[in-house]
C-alpha positions as CSV (number, residue, x, y, z in Angstrom):
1,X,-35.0,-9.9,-185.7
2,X,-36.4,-9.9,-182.1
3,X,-38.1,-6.7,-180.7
4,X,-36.5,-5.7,-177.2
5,X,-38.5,-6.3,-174.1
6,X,-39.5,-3.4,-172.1
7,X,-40.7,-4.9,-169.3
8,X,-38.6,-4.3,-165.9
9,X,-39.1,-7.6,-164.6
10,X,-37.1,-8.8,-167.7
11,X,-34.2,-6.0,-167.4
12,X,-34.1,-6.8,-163.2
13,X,-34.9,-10.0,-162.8
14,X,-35.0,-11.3,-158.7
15,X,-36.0,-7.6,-157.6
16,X,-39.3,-7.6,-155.6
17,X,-42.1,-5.4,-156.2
18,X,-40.9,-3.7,-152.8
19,X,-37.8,-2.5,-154.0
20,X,-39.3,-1.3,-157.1
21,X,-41.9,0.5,-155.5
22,X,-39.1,2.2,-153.3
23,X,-37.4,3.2,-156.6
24,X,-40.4,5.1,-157.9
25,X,-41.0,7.3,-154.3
26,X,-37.5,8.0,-154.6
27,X,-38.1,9.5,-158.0
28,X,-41.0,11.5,-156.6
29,X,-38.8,13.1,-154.0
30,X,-38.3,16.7,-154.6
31,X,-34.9,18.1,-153.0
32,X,-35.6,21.2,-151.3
33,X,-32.3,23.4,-150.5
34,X,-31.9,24.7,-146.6
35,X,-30.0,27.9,-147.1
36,X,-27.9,29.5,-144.0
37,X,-25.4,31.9,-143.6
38,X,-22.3,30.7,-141.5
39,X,-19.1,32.2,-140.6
40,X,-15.9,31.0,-138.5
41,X,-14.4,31.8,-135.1
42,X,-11.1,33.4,-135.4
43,X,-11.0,34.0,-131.8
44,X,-12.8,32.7,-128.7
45,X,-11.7,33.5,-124.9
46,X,-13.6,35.3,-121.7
47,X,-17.2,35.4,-122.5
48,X,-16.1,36.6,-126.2
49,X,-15.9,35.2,-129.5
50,X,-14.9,36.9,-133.0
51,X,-16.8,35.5,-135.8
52,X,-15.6,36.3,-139.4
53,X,-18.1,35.6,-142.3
54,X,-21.5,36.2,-141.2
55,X,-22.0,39.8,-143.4
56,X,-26.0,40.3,-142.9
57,X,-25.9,39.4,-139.2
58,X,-27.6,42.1,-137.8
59,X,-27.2,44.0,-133.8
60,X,-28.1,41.8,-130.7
61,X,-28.8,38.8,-133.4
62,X,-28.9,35.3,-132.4
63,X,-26.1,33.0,-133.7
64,X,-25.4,29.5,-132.8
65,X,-22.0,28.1,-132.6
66,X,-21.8,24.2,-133.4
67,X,-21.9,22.3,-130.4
68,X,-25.2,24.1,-129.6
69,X,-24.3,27.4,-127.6
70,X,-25.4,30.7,-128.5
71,X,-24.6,33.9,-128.0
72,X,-25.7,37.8,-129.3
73,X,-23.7,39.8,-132.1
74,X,-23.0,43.2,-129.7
75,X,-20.1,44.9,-132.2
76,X,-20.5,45.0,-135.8
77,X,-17.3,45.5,-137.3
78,X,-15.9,45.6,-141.5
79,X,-14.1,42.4,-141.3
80,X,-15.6,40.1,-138.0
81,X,-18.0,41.0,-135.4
82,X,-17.8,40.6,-132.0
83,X,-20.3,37.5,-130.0
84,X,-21.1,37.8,-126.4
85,X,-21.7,34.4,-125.6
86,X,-24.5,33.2,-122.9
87,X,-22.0,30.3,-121.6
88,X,-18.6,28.8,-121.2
89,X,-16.1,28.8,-123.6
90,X,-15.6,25.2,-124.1
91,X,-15.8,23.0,-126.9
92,X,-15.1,26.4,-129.0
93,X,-12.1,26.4,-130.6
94,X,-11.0,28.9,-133.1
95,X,-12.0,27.2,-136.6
96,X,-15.6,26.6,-135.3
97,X,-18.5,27.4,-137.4
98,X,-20.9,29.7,-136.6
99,X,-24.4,29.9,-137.8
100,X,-27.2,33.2,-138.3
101,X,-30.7,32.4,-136.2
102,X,-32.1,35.5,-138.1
103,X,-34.0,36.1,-135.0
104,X,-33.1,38.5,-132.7
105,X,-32.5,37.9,-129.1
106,X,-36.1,37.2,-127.1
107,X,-37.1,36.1,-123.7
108,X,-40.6,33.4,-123.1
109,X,-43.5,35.7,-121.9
110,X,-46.6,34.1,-120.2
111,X,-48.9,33.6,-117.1
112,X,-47.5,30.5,-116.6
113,X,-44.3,32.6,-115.5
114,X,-45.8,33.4,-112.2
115,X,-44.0,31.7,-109.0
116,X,-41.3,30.5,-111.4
117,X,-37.1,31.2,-111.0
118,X,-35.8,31.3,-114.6
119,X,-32.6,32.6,-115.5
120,X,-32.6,35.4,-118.5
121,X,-32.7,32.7,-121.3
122,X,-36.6,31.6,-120.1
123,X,-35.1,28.0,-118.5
124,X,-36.3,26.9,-115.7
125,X,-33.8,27.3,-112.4
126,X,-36.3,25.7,-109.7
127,X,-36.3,22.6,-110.8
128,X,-39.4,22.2,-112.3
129,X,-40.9,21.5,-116.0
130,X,-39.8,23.6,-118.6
131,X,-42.8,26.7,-120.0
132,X,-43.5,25.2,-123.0
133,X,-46.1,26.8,-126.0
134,X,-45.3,30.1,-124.4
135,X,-45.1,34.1,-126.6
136,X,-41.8,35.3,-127.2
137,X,-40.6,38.5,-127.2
138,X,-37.4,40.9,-128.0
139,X,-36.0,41.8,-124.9
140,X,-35.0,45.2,-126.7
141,X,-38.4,46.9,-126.9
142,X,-38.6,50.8,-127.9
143,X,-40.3,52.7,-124.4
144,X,-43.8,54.1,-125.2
145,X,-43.8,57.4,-126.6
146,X,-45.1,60.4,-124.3
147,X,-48.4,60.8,-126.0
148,X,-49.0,57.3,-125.0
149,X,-48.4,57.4,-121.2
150,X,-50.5,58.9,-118.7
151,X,-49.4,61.2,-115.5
152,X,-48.1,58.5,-112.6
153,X,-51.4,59.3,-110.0
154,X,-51.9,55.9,-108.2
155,X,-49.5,54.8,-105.4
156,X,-47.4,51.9,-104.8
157,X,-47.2,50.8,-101.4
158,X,-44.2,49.9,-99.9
159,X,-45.7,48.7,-96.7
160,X,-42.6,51.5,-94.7
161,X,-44.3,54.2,-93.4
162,X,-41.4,56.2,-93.9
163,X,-41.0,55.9,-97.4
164,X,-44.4,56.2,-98.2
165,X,-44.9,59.7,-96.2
166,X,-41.7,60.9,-97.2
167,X,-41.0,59.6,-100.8
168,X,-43.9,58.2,-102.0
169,X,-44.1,56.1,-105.3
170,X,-46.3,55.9,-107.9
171,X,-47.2,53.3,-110.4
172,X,-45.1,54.0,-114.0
173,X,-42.8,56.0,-111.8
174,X,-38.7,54.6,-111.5
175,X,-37.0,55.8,-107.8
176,X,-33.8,54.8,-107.2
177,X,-32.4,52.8,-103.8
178,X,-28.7,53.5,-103.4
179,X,-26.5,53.2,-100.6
180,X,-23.1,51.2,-99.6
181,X,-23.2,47.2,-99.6
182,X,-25.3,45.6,-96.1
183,X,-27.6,48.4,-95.5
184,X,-30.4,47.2,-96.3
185,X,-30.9,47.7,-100.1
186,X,-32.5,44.9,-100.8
187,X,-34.3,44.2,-98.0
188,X,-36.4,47.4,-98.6
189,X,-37.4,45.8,-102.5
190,X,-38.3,42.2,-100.9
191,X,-40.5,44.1,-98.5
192,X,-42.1,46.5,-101.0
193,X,-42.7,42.6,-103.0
194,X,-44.6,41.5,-100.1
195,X,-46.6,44.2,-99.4
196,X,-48.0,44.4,-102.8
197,X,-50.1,40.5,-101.9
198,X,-53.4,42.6,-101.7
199,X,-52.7,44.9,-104.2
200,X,-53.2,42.5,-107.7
201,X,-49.1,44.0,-109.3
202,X,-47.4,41.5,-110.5
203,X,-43.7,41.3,-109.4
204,X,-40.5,41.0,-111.1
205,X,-37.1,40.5,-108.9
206,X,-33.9,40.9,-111.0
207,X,-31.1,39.4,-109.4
208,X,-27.7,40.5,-111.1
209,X,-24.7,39.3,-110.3
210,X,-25.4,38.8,-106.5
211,X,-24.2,35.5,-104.9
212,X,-26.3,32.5,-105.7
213,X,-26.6,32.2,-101.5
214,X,-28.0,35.7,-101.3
215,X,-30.6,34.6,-104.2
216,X,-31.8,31.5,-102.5
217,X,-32.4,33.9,-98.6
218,X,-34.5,36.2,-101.3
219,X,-37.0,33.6,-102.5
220,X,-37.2,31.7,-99.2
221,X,-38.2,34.9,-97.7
222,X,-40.7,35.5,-100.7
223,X,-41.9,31.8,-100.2
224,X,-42.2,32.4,-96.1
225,X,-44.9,35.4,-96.9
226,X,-46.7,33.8,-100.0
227,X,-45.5,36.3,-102.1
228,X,-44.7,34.2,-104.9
229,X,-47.7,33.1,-106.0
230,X,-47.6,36.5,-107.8
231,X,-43.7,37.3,-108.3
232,X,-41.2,35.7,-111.4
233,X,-37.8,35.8,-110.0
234,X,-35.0,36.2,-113.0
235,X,-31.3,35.2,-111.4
236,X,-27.6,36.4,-113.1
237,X,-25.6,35.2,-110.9
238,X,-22.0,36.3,-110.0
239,X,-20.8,32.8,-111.6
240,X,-22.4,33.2,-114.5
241,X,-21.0,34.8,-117.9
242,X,-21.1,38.1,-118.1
243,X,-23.3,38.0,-121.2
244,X,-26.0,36.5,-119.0
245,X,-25.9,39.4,-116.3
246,X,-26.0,41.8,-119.5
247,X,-29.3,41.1,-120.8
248,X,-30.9,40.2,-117.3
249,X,-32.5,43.5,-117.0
250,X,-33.6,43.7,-120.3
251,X,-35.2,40.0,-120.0
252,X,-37.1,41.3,-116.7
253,X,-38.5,44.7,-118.6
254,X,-39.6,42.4,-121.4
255,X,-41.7,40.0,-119.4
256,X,-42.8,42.6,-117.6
257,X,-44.3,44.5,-120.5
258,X,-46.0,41.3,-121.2
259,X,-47.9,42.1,-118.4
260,X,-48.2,45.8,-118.5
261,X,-49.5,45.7,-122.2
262,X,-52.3,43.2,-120.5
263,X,-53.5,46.2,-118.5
264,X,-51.9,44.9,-115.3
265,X,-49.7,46.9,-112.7
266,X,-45.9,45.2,-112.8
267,X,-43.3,46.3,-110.3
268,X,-39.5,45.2,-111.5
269,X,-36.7,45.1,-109.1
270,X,-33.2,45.3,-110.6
271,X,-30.9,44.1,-108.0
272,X,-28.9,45.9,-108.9
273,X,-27.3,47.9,-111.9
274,X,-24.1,48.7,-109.9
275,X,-23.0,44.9,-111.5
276,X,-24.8,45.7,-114.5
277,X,-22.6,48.3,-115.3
278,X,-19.1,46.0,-114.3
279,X,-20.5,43.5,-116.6
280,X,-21.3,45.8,-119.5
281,X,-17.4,47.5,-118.8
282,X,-15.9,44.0,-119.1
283,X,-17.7,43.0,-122.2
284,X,-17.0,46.5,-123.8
285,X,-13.2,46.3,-122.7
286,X,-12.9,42.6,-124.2
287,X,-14.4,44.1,-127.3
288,X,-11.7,46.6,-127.8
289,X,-13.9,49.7,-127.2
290,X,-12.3,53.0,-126.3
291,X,-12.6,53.3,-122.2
292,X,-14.0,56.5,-120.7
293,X,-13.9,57.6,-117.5
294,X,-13.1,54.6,-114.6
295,X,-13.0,52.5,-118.4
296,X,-16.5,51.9,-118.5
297,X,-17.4,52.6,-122.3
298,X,-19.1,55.8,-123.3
299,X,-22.4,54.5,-123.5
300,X,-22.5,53.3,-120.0
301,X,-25.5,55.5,-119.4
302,X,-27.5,55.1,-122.2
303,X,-28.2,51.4,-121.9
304,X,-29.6,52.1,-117.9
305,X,-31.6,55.1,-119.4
306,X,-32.8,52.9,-122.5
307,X,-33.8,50.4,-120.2
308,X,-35.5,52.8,-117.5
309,X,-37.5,54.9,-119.9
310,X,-39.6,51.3,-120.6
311,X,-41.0,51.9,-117.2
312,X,-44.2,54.0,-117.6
313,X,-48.5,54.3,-116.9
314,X,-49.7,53.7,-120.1
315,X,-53.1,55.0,-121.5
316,X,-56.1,53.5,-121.0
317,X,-57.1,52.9,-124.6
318,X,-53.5,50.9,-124.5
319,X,-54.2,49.1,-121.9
320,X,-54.4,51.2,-118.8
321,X,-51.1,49.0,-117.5
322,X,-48.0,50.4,-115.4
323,X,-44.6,49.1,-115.3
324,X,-42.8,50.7,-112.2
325,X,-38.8,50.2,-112.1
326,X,-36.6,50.3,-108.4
327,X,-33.3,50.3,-109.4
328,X,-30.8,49.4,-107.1
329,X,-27.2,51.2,-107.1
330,X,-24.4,50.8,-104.7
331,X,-22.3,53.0,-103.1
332,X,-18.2,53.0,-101.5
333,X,-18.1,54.5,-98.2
334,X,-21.6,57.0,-99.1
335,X,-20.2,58.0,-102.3
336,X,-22.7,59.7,-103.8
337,X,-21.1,61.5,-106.5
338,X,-19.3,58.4,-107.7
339,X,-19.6,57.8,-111.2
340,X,-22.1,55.0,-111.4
341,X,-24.8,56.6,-108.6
């Protein structure tokens, strides 16, 4: 009776010690499980998508379709939610998955920000490197409370005489520029930009939905005085999705708070709300919510007044920074009691 041979060479004879030792690593592998929640598109089209499936996404998530694009969960309904998406509808076909970023949507905050273009994603639209290793942060932000701002007491300088006898500004203060389309809107914000290259305020330009050629006369001008060395320029164009031109503003307030929670004085220009507004009508009246008055949704004012109310002086033992907002509005034919103004 012969005893059985335990050896391994005997029961795999010709396998080399390499093999073998690739046997045992495998054996010390331990499988670890990558859980996600994902749902399906059940309908894509115009800067939309309706995602059934994804239960626990929560508002303004992230979610990431999969050939790579993202968007934000806006509506929140029983049986899909509604996706604002950030880019063309292409490649998304109803069918799709759709995957939860459990992250909510944020913008890159950081000195190296300074002199840049970005669009409101954070990426880079001059043409140089992309701000790597840099803070995030929400781009919805709840405004200070009152018993942590101080009274608006220092000025802002526009550099126009006119304005600054008559209507003065102060820093953590909002005042609003409206008036009808070529008179001179935006030409008053670039200037009050330049003026402030002595004064150590960092500033934001917020271009929504203006024409990309209009963009490019503001930051050559910027460039002609200098001014950028201390202004971050954040472009929505009128090409883009209306998603993007959505959540420009918000991106601007957020990097400037960066900045204001740092102690320093931030002037944001959002050029200007008027599109804002069209952009946020469009993506409510995709979504199927009940149109008020000219069918902008009800909420129309809320989400300026939400973002204005982030503009503030805050107190010293917070920082002692100021974030002052000019919002820019247009008018028809002097329409001041229009709606929107």
């Amino acid at each position: 009776m012969s005893t059985r041979n335990t050896d391994k060479k005997t029961y795999l004879p010709g396998i080399s010690e390499e093999v073998e030792r690739l046997f045992e690593g495998i054996g010390k592998i331990e499988p670890r499980i990558d859980v996600h929640e994902t749902g399906r598109v059940t309908f894509i089209g115009n800067g939309i998508a309706r995602v059934s499936g994804l239960y626990g996404v929560g508002y303004q998530e992230l979610v990431r379709f999969e050939n790579g694009k993202k968007g934000i969960a806006i509506n929140l309904d029983h049986e899909d939610i509604a996706v604002v998406l950030f880019d063309d509808s292409t490649d998304i076909n109803a069918g799709s998955e759709v995957r939860r970023l459990e992250r909510v949507m944020d913008v890159p905050v950081s000195e190296k920000l300074l002199g840049r273009v970005i669009d409101p994603l954070g990426l880079p639209l001059d043409g140089k490197e992309m701000i790597g290793g840099e803070e995030r942060l929400p781009i919805e932000r709840e405004a200070p409370e009152i018993m942590d701002r101080l009274p608006v007491t220092a000025p802002l300088q526009t550099g126009l005489q006119v304005i600054d006898a008559l209507i003065p500004i102060g820093r953590g203060q909002r005042e609003l520029i409206l008036g009808d389309r070529q008179t001179g809107k935006t030409a008053i914000a670039v200037d009050t930009i330049i003026n402030q290259r002595n004064f150590d305020v960092v500033c934001i330009y917020c271009a929504i939905g203006k024409r990309s050629d209009a963009v490019a006369k503001v930051i050559a001008d910027l460039k002609k005085e200098n001014a950028m060395e201390y202004t971050i320029v954040v472009v929505a164009t009128g090409d883009d999705v209306p998603g993007i031109n959505y959540i420009a503003p918000y991106a601007a307030t957020t990097i400037g708070e960066y900045f204001m929670d740092k102690g320093r004085d931030v002037l944001v220009v959002y050029d200007d709300l008027t599109r804002h507004a069209w952009s946020y009508r469009e993506l409510s009246l995709l979504m199927r919510r009940p149109p008020a008055r000219e069918a902008y949704p009800g909420d129309i004012f809320y989400i300026h007044s939400r973002l204005l109310e982030r503009s503030t002086h805050k107190k010293n033992d917070l920082g002692g920074g100021s974030l002052t907002a000019l919002p820019v509005i247009e008018t028809q034919s002097q329409n001041l009691s229009a709606y929107i103004p």
